[in-house]
C-alpha positions, 0 to 999 in steps of 0.5 A: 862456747861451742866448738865445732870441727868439720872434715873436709867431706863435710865441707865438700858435702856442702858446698856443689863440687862446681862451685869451688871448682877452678879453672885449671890448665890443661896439662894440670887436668891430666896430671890432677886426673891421673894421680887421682885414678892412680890412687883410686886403683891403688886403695882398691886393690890394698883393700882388695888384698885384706877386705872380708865385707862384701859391699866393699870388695864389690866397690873397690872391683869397681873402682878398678874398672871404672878409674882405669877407663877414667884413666884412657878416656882422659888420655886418648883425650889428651893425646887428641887435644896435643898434650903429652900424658906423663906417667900418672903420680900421687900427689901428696896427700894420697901417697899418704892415705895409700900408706895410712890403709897400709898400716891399718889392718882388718875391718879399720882398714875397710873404714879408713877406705871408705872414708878416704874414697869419699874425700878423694871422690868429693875432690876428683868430681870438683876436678871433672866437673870444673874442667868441664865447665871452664877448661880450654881443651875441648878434648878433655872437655868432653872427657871431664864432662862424661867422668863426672857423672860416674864419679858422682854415682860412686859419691852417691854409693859410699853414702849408702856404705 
């Protein structure tokens, strides 16, 4: 017998982000995005403090620029949509990977970034892209719509890493 594991990007590959997408509230969307771009930011600025790889280095500045715009478009989004923006805060499983590429030092933490940002961006363009599609706050709507497609081209750039 034949088992085989699949990771969770492996099954995220699979499947298109808006098909297991589901509707969530508005104030969840907020909560779901900026815990995500909270965690973007935070990776990207450990592995900037240790990475010797180029390609890695220019992809966590940019993961930085782009998840702190992600970050003021879905709250200026809120706030015209009437919807208190908390403070963002990660979410379990990112406090984890935050302290896992903390422990983990050299050219392992630069492959466990990688490897984690492709989770976490499988996961955050289910989130954009489902909001867009079955969300209620027009708003956010047009937020989660214009976000996706950045987040599905830095999909398509940890591919090429």
């Amino acid at each position: 017998m034949i088992v085989r594991t699949f990771s969770i990007a492996a099954a995220l590959a699979i499947m298109p982000a808006a098909a297991h997408a589901q509707a969530v509230a508005p104030k969840t969307y907020v909560a779901k995005a900026g815990a995500s771009d909270l965690y973007e930011k935070q990776s990207s600025q450990l592995v900037l403090a240790s990475t010797k790889d180029a390609k890695v280095r220019q992809f966590a500045n940019q993961m930085i620029a782009h998840h702190t715009k992600s970050t003021n478009d879905v709250k200026a989004a809120a706030r015209q949509a009437g919807i208190a923006v908390p403070p963002p805060k990660l979410e379990p499983m990112q406090a984890s990977n935050i302290a896992k590429l903390r422990a983990a030092k050299g050219t392992a933490r630069d492959q466990a970034y990688i490897q984690q940002q492709k989770v976490a961006h499988q996961q955050a363009l289910a989130l954009h892209q489902g909001y867009a599609a079955n969300g209620t706050a027009a708003p956010l709507k047009t937020a989660a719509a214009a976000i996706a497609p950045v987040v599905q081209t830095h999909i398509d750039e940890l591919q090429q890493m």
